[in-house]
N, C-alpha and C positions, 0 to 999 in steps of 0.2 A: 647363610643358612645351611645349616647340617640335616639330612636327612635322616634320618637313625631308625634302624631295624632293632627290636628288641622284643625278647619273649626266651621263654624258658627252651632248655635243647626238645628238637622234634616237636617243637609249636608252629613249625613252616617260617622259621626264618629266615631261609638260606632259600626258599622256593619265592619268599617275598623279593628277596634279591634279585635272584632268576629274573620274576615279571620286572621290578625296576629296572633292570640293565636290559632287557630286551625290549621295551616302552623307550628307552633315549635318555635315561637318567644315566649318566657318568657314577659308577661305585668303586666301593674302596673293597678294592682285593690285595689277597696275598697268596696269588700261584702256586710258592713253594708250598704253601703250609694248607693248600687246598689240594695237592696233590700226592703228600702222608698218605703212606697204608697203616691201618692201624691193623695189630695184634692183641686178639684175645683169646683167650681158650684155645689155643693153640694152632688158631687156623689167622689168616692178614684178608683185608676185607676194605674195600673203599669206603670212607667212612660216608660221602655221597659223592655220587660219581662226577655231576654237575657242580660241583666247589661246594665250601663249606662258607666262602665270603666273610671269614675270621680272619679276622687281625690276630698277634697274637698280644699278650702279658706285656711283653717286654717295647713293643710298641708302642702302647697305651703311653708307657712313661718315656717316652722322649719327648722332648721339648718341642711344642708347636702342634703336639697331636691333641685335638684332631685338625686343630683351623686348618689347619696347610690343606684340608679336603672340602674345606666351603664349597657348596652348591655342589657336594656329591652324595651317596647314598651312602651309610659305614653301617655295619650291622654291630654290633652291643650286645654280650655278654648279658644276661640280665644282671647277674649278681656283681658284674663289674661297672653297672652305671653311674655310681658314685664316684667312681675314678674319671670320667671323662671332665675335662678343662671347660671351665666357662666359655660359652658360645650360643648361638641362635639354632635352636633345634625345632623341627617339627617331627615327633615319633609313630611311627608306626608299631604300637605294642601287639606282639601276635599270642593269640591266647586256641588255650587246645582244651578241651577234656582232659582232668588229669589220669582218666583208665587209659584213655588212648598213648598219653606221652609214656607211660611204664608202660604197655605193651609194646611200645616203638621203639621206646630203647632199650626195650630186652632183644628185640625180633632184631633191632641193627648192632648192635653193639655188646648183647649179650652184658649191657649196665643193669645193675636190681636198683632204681628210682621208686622211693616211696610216694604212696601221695599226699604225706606231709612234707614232705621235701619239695616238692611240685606247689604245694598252695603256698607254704614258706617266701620262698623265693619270687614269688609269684608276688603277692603282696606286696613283698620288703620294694621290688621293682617298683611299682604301682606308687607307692608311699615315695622312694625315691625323688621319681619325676616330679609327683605333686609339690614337694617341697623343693625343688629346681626354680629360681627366677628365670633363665635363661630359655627353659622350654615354651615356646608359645602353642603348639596345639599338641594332642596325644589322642591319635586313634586307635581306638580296640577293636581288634581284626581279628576274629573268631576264622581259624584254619579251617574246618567245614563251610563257611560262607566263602571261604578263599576258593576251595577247589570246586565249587559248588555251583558260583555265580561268577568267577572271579572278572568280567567288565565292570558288573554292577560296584565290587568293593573297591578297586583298583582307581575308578571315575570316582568316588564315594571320600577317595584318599585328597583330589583336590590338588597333586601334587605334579610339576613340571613331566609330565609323561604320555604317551599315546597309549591310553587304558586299555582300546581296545586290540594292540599289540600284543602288549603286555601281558594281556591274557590270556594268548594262544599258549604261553610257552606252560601253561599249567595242564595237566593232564589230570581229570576228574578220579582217574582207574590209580592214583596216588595215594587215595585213599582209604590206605590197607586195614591199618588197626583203629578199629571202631568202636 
């Protein structure tokens, strides 16, 4: 069983990570490529200072990914989940307000995200999974309930982890653009 984090950028993907890996779920990280400063507009900016919990591209396609990380948490690209190899998944799909995601990746990354771009991919994700045999549950984790409540969704998720751990490492005051 593969854990999989998925949801569109600045849906709290990478904070669902966070809580998994600090609850005792084993996750699939990638150090180097969490530790990129990105440049824009001519200033370099952590892209989150806590990791990004991305794989990258090129990972995806070597041979054995993802199984080689059974019974761990991998976070998922939304629009690359059709690339992922057959295996037993349960997901955790993280969904946002799409005014909140184009404010959050303007305010981190200075990206212009429309909110058809947002409901798009959003979707295509959604329709993805659904037609997956391989997926046996997919829950939708609304980012406001995550920072909000987060024992209650965490416990909610059903998933090998100490929820109530897991949910110190969230901080409510995360909750910038609204």
């Amino acid at each position: 069983m593969i854990y999989l984090v998925t949801g569109f950028m600045r849906s709290g993907t990478s904070l669902m990570m966070q809580a998994l890996e600090a609850g005792g779920l084993p996750v699939v990280r990638n150090d180097a490529r969490d530790q990129i400063t990105r440049f824009h507009g001519g200033f370099a900016y952590q892209a989150n200072p806590a990791g990004l919990y991305e794989v990258s591209f090129e990972e995806m396609q070597q041979v054995g990914f993802p199984c080689q990380h059974d019974g761990k948490a991998l976070k998922c690209v939304v629009a690359w989940l059709g690339l992922l190899s057959p295996h037993a998944y349960r997901v955790a799909f993280m969904r946002r307000e799409p005014d909140q995601i184009v404010a959050s990746a303007w305010q981190a990354f200075r990206i212009r995200v429309t909110h058809e771009t947002v409901w798009r991919w959003t979707h295509q994700g959604v329709r993805t999974l659904e037609n997956r045999r391989d997926v046996q549950d997919v829950q939708y984790v609304e980012y406001a309930d995550l920072v909000t409540d987060p024992a209650l969704v965490l416990k909610r998720l059903d998933w090998p982890i100490d929820a109530g751990v897991a949910a110190k490492v969230i901080n409510p005051e995360w909750h910038r653009c609204r």
